[in-house]
N, C-alpha and C positions, 0 to 999 in steps of 0.2 A: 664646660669646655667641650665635652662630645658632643654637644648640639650644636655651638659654631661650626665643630668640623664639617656635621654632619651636613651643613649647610653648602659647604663647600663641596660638595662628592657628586660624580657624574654617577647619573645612574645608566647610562646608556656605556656601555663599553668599549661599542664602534668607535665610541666620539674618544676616549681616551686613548686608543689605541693608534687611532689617523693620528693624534694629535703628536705620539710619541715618534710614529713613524714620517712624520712632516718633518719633526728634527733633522729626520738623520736625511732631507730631500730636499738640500739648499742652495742658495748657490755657489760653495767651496765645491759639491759634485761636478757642478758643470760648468767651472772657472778658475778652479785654483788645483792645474797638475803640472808640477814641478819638470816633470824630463819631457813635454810634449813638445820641445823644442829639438829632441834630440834622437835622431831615430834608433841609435846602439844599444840607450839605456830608456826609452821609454816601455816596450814590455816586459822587460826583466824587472824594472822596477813595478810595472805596476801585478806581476806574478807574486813577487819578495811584499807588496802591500796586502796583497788579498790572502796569503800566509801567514800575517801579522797579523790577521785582522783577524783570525779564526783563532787561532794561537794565546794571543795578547788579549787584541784590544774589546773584544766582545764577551769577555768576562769582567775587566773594568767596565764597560757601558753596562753589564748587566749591575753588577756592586752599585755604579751607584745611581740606578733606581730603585733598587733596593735598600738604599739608606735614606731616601724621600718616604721609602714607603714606609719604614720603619719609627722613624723618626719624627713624620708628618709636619717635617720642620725647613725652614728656609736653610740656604746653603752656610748660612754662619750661623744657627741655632742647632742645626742637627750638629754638632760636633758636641753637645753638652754630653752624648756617651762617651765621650774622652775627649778633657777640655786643652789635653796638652796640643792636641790636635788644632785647634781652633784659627790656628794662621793658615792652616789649609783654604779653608774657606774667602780667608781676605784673599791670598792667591791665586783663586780661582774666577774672585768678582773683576782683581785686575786684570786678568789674563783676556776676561770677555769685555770687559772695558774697551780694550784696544782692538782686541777685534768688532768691536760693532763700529768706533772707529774708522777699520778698515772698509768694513762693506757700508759704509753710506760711502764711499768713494768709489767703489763697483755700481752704488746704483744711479749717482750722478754720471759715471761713464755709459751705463747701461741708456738712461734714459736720453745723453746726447747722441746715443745712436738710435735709437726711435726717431728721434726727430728727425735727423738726416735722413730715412729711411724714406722719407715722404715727397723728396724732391721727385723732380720729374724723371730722373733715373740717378740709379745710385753712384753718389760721387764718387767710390771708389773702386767704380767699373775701371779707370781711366784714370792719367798720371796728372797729376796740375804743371803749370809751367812753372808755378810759382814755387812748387815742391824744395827747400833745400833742407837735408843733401839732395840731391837729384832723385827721379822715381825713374826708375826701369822697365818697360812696357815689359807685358806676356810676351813666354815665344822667344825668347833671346837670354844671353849668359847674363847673368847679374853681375856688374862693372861692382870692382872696391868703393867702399861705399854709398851705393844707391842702396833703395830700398824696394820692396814690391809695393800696387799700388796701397792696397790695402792697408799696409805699415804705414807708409807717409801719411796717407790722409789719417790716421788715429794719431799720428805724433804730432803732426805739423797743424791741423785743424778743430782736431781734439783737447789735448790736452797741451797744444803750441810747447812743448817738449822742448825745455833747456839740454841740450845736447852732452854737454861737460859734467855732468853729474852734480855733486854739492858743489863746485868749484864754484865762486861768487854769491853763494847762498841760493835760494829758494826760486830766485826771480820775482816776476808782479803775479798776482793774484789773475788769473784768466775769469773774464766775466762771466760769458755763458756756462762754462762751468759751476760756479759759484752758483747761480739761480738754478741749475739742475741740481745739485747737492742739498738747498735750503726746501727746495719741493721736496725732495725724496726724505729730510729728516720730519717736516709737517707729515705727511703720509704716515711714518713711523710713528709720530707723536699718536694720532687719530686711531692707529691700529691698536696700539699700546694701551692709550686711556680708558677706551673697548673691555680691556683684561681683556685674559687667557682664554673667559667660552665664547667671545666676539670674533676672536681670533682662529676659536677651531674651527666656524665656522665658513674661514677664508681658507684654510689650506687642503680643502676637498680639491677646491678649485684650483687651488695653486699645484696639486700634487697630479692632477690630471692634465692640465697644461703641458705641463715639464716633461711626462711621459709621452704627452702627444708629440711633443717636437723633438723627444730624444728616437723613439720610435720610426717618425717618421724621416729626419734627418740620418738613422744609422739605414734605411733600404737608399735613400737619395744618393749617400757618399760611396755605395756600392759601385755607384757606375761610372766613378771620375776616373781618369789615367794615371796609374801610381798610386792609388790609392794602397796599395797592399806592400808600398816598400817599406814601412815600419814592421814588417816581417819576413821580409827579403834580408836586409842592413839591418837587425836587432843583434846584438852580441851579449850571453849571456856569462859573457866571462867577467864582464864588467861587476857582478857577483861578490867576484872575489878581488878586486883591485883593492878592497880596504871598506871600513866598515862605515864610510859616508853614506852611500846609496841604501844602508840600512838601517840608518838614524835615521835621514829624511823619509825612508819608506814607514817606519814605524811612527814620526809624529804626522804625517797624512794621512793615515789609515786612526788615530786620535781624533784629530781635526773633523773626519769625514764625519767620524762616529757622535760627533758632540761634545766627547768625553773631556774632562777636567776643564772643562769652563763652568761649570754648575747647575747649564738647565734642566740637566738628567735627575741631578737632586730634587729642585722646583717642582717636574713633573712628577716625578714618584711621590713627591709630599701628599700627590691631590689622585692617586691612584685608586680606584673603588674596589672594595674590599670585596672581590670575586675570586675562587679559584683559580690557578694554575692564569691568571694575568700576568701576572710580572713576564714567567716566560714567554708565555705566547707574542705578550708585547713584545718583547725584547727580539726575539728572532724573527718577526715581520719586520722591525726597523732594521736589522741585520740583512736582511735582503733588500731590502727598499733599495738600501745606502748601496749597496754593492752593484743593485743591477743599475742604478743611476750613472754612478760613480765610473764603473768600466762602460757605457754607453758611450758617455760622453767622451772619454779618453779613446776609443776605436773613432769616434768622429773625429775628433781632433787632431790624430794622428795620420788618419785617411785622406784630409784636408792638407793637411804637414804633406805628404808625401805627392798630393798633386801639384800644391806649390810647388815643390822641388821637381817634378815633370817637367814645369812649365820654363822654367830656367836654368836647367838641367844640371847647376853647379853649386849652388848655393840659396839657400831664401834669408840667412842675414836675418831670422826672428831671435828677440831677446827672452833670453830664461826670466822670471818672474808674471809678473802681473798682465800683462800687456801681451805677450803669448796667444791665451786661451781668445781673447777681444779680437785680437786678429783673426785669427782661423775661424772661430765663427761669422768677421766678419767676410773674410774670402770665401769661406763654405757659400752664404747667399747668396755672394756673387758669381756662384758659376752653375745654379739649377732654375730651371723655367719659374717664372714669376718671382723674380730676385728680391724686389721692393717690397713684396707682400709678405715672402718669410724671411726679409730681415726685419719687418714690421716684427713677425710672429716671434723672431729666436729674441732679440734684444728687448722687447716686453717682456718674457718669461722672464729673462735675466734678470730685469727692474723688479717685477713683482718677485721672484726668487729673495734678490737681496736685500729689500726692502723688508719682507716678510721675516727673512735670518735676523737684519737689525731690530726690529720690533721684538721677537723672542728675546734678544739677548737683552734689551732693555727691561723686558717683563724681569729676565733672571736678577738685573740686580735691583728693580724695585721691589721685587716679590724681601731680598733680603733683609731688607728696611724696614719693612711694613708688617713682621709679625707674624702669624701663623695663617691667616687670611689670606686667600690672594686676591679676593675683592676689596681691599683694607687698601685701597689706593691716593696716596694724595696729589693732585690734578699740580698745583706748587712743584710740589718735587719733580714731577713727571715732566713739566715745563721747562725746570732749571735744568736737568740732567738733559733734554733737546738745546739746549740754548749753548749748554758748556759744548757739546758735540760739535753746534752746526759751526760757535766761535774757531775753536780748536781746528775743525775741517779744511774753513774757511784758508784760515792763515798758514796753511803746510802744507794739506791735501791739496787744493784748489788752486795751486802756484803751478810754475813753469816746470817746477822740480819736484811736484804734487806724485809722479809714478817714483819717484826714487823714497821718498816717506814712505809710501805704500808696501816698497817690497823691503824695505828696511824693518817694519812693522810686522809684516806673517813672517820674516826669517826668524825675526829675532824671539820680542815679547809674545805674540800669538802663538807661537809653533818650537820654540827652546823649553820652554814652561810647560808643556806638555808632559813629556816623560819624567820629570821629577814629583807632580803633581799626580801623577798616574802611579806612581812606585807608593804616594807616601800613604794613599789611601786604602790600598789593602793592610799595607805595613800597620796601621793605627786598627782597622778593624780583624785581623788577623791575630796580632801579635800584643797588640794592648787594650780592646774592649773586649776580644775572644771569639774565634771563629765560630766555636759552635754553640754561643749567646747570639750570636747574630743569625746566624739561621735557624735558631729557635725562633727570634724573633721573625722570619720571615714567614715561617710558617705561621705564627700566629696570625698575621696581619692579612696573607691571603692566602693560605692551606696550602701552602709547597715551600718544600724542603728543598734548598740550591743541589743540584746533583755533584757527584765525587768531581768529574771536569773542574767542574769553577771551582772547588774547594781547594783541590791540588796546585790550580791557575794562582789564585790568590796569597800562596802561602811559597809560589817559588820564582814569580814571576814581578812582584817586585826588583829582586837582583838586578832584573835584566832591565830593567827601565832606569834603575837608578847608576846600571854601571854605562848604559848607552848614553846618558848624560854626561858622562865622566870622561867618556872617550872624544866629546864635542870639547870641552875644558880640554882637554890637550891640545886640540890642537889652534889655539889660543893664538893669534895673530897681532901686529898693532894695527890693522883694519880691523878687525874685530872687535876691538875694546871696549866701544859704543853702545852695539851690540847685549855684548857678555855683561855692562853695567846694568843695564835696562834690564834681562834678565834675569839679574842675580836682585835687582828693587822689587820685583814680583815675583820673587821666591823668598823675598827677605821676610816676607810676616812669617812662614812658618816656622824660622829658625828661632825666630824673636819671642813668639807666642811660647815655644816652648820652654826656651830657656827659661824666660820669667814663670812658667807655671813648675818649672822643677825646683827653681829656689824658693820659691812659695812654699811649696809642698817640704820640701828639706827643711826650710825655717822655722817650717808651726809642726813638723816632728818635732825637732829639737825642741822649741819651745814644752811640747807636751812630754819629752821623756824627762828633760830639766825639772818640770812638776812634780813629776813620780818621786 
């Protein structure tokens, strides 16, 4: 059994440590920020993120590569050091399920603007006549329901955008859509069947890209008008109006991180048994995520705030998904050579998303297949593309394909976080034993977790599991949908447990009954 593992182990350390820090360098950084629609609460929230993120969530991201490394087991097999645990793991595969879901819809969006990117100038310099609701040129007050150009042409040409939301179902299936969605899950398939060392060997490329254009778009957005009223009109009183903008800030600072969807487990399984790695890995990906992550969100906001220059009353951008698409795409549109770097922004994007979806597909084939992550069967890896691109097809790829999408990160992707985040120290803290576990860490690469995380781990559960508690309150009948979906991918671990506690109660009894 040490010889297959052995087989599996990088000996190069670079290449494990790019490879941990590509996680956290995806495209949820540079496409999925909740208030960048909102100038009051977009830096207070993303200040209350990057506090969370020091606080909370980089002691869970460290735990669990260190239960990969411990374990050297897939995300449902390392829980055999506490099997009452064991529905953690099916929770975890769901959670990424739906998120890979999500982003092959970001990279179908991502790569219909590539394409558009190429005409003879960018459609959405300029309004269409054909625009309804109506589009609203630069320069002038934005009329009750117009749109700016940018907006129109992503809703009306993009994604031809049922306006009414669920109201008569889904609508038709939008074609050009559908053929960007089936490219981009092929892509996924090819990166995937590769494995994991095919793949490190793409996200050198991909991690330098992302940097070029975040780099080079935060000097660009420097010199737009209004750039700077997301710190002009920020209100950090917003703080304290109640404890939403600090649920959502803690499971996006989750999300950013990787954390409790299982690939941090995957990775650590196959972590090379070097000194003082885990950490070092862990705080380059802690910065990566961070310096990305706040990049992108001063671009986006900088773009936010010239829009609103330009119409001086309103810009009418909708919170969720469609947000971040916009303002990148208006950012293009307003710097010398527009066509070339929305060539450049909306490729990173595709390869970004693409690249996330292929990770997350790796994480739940890695779970199947053993303790190997070269143990890959080409069948499965098929079927699980096929149920994807089916599923895509028929919800994402509709008229009403943006309203699934942001239904899908509020709820399943992004509610499942904090509870799945609370239950994993809770199990290695309080029932396999904190300090078997960092003995075990020390075994496995010659460092002892410092007092930080051990204190982290042992009180900060509470607070992930009571932050969930406080979303359950406030429990709506818009919300029901919602709250079912994610209370089915938290249901294994309730379920795994109970059955492993009457198990265990049953064959006592049976064995004191003997005595």
């Amino acid at each position: 059994m040490s010889e297959s593992l052995l087989a599996d182990r990088w000996t190069n350390n670079i290449t494990y440590r790019q490879l941990v820090m590509s996680s956290c360098i995806g495209i949820v950084q540079l496409w999925w920020h909740p208030y960048v629609h909102d100038f009051r609460r977009h830096l207070p929230f993303m200040f209350m993120y990057n506090v969370l993120s020091v606080l909370l969530v980089y002691p869970a991201f460290y735990l669990e590569l260190a239960l990969g490394v411990v374990t050297k087991k897939g995300v449902l097999n390392c829980w055999d050091m506490a099997p009452v645990a064991r529905g953690i793991g099916l929770s975890m595969i769901l959670s990424c399920a739906f998120m890979a879901l999500s982003f092959g819809a970001v990279s179908a969006w991502s790569l219909s603007m590539v394409v558009h990117s190429f005409h003879s100038f960018l459609p959405w310099l300029h309004c269409a006549a054909a625009a309804d609701p109506p589009c609203s040129a630069r320069h002038r007050p934005l009329t009750n329901g117009s749109e700016t150009p940018s907006q129109s042409f992503f809703f009306n040409f993009v994604l031809n955008l049922k306006r009414d939301g669920f109201n008569g179902g889904l609508g038709n299936v939008v074609p050009d859509l559908t053929v960007y969605y089936v490219i981009s899950w092929v892509l996924v398939y090819f990166i995937a069947c590769k494995r994991i060392y095919s793949f490190s060997k793409l996200v050198l490329f991909k991690d330098v890209l992302s940097f070029f254009v975040l780099v080079s778009s935060v000097i660009g957005v420097i010199r737009l008008h209004g750039a700077f009223r997301m710190f002009t009109e920020c209100d950090w009183s917003v703080l304290f109006e109640g404890v939403h903008i600090w649920r959502e800030a803690l499971e996006y600072a989750l999300i950013q991180m990787s954390a409790s969807q299982g690939t941090l487990i995957m990775l650590g399984s196959y972590c090379p048994k070097q000194k003082r790695v885990l950490s070092s890995t862990s705080m380059s990906a802690f910065v990566a995520c961070k310096l990305s992550s706040i990049a992108a969100a001063l671009v986006l906001g900088a773009t936010h705030g010239a829009l609103y220059y330009d119409y001086d009353n309103s810009t009418n951008i909708w919170k969720g998904s469609s947000s971040a698409m916009i303002l990148w795409a208006d950012y293009a549109a307003r710097i010398p050579g527009s066509q070339v770097w929305s060539a450049l922004i909306f490729s990173t994007l595709f390869v970004l998303s693409v690249c996330s979806t292929a990770l997350l597909v790796q994480t739940i084939m890695s779970t199947f297949t053993g303790r190997s992550i070269r143990k890959i069967s080409w069948a499965f890896l098929v079927l699980m593309c096929v149920i994807f691109g089916i599923v895509g097809i028929i919800t994402l790829c509709t008229q009403g394909g943006m309203y699934i999408l942001n239904f899908l990160m509020t709820w399943p992707v992004l509610q499942t976080r904090n509870p799945i985040a609370g239950a994993v120290p809770i199990v290695v803290t309080y029932v396999y034993g904190q300090t078997t576990f960092c003995e075990d860490v020390y075994f496995a690469v010659g460092e002892y977790p410092c007092v930080f995380l051990r204190i982290c781990w042992a009180l900060t559960p509470a607070i992930f599991l009571l932050t969930f508690v406080t979303g359950i309150t406030t429990w709506s009948e818009t919300d029901v949908a919602g709250w079912i979906l994610t209370m089915l991918v938290l249901l294994p671990i309730a379920i795994f447990a109970l059955f492993y506690l009457v198990f265990k109660f049953r064959v006592r009894n049976i064995v004191a009954h003997e005595k």
